[in-house]
C-alpha positions in Angstrom: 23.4 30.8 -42.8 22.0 27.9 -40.7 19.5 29.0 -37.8 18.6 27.4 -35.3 14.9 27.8 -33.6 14.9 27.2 -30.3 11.7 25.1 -28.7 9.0 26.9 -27.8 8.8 27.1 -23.6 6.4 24.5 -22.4 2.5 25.8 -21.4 2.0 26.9 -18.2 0.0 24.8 -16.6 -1.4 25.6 -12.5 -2.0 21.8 -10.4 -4.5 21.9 -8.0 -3.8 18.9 -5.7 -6.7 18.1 -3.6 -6.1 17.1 -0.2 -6.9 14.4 1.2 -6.2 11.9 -1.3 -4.8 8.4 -1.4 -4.4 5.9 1.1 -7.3 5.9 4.4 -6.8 4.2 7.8 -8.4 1.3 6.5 -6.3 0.9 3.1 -3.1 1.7 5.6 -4.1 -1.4 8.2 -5.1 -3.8 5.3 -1.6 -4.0 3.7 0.1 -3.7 6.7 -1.9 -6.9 7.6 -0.4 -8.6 4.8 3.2 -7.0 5.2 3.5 -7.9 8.8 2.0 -11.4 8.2 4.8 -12.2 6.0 7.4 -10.7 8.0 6.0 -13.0 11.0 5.4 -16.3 9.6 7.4 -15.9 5.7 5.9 -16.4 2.3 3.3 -17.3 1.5 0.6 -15.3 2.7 -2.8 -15.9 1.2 -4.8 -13.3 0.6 -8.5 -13.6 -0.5 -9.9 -10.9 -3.0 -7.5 -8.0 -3.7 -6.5 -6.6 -0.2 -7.6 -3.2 -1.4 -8.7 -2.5 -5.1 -5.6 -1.2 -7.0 -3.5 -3.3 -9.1 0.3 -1.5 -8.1 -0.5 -2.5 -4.6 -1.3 -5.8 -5.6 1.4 -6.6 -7.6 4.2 -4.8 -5.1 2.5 -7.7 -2.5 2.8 -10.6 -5.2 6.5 -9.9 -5.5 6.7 -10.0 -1.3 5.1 -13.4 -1.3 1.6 -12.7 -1.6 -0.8 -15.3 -3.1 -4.3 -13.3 -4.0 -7.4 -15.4 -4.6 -11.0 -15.2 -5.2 -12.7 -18.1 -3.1 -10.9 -20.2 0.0 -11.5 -23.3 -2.1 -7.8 -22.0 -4.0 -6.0 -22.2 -0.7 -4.8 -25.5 -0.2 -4.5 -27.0 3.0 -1.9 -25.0 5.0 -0.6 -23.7 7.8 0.0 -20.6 6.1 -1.9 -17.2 6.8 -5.1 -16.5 5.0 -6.0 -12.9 4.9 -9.0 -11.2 4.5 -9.6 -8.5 2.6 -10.2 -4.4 3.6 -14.1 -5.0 2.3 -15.0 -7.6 4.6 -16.5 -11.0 4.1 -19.6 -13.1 4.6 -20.1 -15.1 7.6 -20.0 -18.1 5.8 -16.3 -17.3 4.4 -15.5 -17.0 8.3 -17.0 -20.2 8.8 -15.5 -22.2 5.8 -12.3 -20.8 7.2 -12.3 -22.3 10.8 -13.6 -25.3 9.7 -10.7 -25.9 7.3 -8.4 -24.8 10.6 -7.1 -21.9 8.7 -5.1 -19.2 10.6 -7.9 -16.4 9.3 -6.6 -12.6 9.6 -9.4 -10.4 8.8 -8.3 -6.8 7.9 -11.9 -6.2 7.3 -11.9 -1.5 7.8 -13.4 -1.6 11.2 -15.3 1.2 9.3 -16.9 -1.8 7.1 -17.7 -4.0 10.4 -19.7 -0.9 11.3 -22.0 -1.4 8.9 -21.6 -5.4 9.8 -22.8 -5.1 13.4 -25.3 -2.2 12.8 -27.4 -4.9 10.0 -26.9 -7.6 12.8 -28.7 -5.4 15.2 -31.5 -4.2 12.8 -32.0 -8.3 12.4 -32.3 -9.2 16.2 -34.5 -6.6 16.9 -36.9 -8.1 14.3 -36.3 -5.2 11.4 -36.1 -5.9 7.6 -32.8 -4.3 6.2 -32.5 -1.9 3.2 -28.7 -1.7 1.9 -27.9 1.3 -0.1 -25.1 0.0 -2.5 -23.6 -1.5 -5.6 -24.7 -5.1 -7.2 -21.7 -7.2 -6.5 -19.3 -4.9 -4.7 -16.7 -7.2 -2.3 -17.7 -5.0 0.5 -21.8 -5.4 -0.5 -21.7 -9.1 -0.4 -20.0 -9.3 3.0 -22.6 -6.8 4.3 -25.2 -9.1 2.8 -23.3 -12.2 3.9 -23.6 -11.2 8.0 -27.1 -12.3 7.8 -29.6 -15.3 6.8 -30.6 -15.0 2.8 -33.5 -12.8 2.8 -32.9 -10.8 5.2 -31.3 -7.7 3.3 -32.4 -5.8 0.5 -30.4 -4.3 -2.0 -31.4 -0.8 -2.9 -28.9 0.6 -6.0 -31.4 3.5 -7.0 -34.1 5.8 -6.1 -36.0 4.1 -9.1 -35.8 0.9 -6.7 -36.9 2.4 -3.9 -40.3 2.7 -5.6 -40.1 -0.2 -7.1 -39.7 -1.6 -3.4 -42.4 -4.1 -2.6 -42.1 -5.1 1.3 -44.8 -7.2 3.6 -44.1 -5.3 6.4 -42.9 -1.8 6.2 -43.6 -1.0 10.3 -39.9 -3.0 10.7 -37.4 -1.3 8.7 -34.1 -0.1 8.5 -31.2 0.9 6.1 -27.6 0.7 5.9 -25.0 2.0 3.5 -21.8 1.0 1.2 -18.9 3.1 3.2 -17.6 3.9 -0.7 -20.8 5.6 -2.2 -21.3 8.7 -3.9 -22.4 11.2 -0.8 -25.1 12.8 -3.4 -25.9 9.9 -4.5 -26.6 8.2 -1.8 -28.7 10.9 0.3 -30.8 11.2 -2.8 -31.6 7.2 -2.2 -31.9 7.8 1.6 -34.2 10.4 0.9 -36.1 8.6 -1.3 -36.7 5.8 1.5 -37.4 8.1 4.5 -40.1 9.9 2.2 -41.6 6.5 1.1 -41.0 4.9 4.7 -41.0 7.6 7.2 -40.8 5.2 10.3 -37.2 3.4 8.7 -34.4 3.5 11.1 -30.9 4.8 9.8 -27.3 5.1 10.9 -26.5 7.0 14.5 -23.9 7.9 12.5 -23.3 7.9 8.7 -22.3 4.7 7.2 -20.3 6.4 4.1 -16.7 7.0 6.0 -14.8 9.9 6.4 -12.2 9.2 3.8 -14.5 9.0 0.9 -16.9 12.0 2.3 -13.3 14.0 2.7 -11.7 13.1 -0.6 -15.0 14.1 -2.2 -15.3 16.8 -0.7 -12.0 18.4 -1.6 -12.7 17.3 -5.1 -15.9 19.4 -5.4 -14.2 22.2 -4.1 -11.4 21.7 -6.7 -13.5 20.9 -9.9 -15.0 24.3 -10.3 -12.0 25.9 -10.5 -10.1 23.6 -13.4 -10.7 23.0 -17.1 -10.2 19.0 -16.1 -9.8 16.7 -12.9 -7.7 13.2 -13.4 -8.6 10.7 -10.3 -5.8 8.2 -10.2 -7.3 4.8 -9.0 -8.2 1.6 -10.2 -11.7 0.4 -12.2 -12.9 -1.6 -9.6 -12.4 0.8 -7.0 -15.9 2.1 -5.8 -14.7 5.1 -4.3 -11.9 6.1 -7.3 -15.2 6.1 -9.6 -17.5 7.9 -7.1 -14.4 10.8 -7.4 -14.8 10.8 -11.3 -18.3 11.1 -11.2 -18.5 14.0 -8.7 -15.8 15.8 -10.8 -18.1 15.9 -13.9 -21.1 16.6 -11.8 -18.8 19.4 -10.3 -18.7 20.9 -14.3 -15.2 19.4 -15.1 -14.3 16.5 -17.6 -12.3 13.7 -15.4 -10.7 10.7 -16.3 -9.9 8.1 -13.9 -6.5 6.3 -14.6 -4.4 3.7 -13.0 -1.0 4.9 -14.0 0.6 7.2 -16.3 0.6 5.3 -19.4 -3.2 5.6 -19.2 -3.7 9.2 -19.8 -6.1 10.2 -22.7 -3.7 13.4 -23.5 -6.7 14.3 -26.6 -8.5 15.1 -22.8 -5.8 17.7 -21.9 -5.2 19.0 -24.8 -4.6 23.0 -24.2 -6.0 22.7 -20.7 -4.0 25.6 -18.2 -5.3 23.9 -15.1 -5.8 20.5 -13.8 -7.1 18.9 -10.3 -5.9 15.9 -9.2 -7.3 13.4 -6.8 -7.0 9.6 -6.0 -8.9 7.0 -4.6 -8.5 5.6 -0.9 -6.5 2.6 -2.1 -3.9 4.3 -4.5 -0.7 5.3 -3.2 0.9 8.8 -3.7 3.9 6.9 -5.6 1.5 7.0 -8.5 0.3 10.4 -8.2 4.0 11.5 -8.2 4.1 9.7 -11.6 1.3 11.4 -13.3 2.7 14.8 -12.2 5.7 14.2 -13.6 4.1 13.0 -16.9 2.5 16.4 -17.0 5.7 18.3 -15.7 7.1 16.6 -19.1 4.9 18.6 -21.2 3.9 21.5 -19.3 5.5 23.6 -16.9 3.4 23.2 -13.9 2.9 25.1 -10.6 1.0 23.1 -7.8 -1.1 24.5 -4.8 -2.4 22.1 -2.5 -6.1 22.4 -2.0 -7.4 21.0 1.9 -10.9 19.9 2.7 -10.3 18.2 5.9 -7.3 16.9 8.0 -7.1 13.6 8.6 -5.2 11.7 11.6 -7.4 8.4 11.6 -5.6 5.4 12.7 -7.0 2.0 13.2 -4.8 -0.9 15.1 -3.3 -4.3 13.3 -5.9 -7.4 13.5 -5.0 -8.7 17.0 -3.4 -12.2 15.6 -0.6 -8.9 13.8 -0.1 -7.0 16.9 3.0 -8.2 18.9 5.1 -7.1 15.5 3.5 -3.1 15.6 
């Protein structure tokens, strides 16, 4: 007698989606730079550093007509578009750029030129500037690019900011990375209004809204899940800022750029899951890794809101006859 087992059913397994996730204003405007620019002049459009860190967006662009590169000196001498990127850029790629007569479309997050114009007025009025950020970030070097060598500081740590030795500590102020690590980052503010109580901040807070919001749904998430996967790329400052406050939140995360990247050892007999992404990963990818999970378990999902979000930023102007 021949019998058959059926499979066993598929774990439960219960989603919690936090909301927001994905794409920001600033993400949205940055490849719709690049989109519109080729629709209005044609491939190619040059595009300096990754528009926005995450490699599916990237490569959808390539395949428009998109040419990413790191430094100007790549573009040859054309009368094609040279974008840049959503982190902004030093004064002196600006400068490079109009010398060399190239059509430059900045799709710098007006978030980012914030930051740009609040150091510039910290320098005119005669103060030294503190930047709260991360060694070699994009949007770090174009913050530190806006004014003469010298005349920012790079503060990565509280450990620095007693490490700090300054000439003149009556002229101060600071200024923040718009990607950083909200708990992070007030612990190094702290640390610099305890040490100089006279510094000057923000009006507002530099760290924008998307990353305080997607972190913020993330740490209201964690607690209540035996693991948290971010979806977002390596480089992306804000995807890894949502990993770490995850595990600081109590749950193991992994951060992953795709599906074929998920460390299944990790959610191994897990019954629920939270699920974020960085500002600059589209939901097509967080549809994936659901279904790679819906493979193996049989999910339920419950979205989880910390904020609502209707930011909109408009098109560089050179982009804004084709909105």
């Amino acid at each position: 007698m021949n019998i058959q087992h059926r499979p066993s059913p598929k774990p439960p397994l219960k989603i919690l989606l936090c909301s927001p996730r994905g794409f920001c204003a600033g993400v949205v405007r940055a490849i719709d730079a690049v989109e519109r620019a080729l629709a209005k002049f044609g491939p190619p459009v040059y595009v300096r550093h990754e528009i926005v860190h995450n490699r599916y967006v990237v490569e959808a662009l390539k395949a428009k007509g998109a040419i990413f590169v790191e430094e100007l000196e790549e573009v040859p001498d054309t009368k094609a578009p040279v974008i840049f990127s959503a982190h902004g850029v030093a004064k002196s790629v600006s400068a490079e750029a109009a010398a060399r007569n190239l059509l430059a479309i900045d799709a710098t997050c007006p978030l980012v030129t914030k930051v740009h114009r609040e150091a510039e007025i910290h320098h005119k009025r005669g103060r030294k500037v503190l930047l709260v950020g991360h060694s070699g970030h994009p949007e770090v070097v174009g913050t530190m690019g806006q004014l003469p060598p010298g005349a920012v500081e790079l503060v990565e740590s509280v450990q620095a900011v007693e490490e700090l030795r300054l000439e003149d500590v009556a002229d101060l102020a600071y200024v923040t990375q718009t990607t950083l690590s909200l708990d992070d980052s007030q612990e190094i503010v702290s640390a610099l209004t305890r040490r100089f109580p006279q510094i000057v901040g923000p009006h507002k807070e530099d760290i924008c809204y998307a990353t305080t919001n997607r972190q913020a749904a993330v740490k209201q998430v964690a607690p209540q899940v035996d693991a948290v996967l971010v979806v977002g790329s390596p480089n992306s400052s804000n995807s890894q800022r949502l990993r770490e406050v995850a595990e600081r939140s109590g749950a193991p995360a992994q951060l992953v750029q795709g599906r074929s990247e998920i460390d299944w050892s990790m959610f191994a007999g897990i019954a629920s899951l939270g699920i974020s992404a960085g500002a600059s990963a589209p939901e097509v990818l967080v549809e994936e890794i659901m279904e790679a999970f819906a493979e193996r378990y049989e999910i339920s999902v419950e979205t989880v809101s910390a904020a609502l979000e209707d930011v909109a930023f408009p098109l560089p102007k050179e982009l804004r006859a084709l909105a």
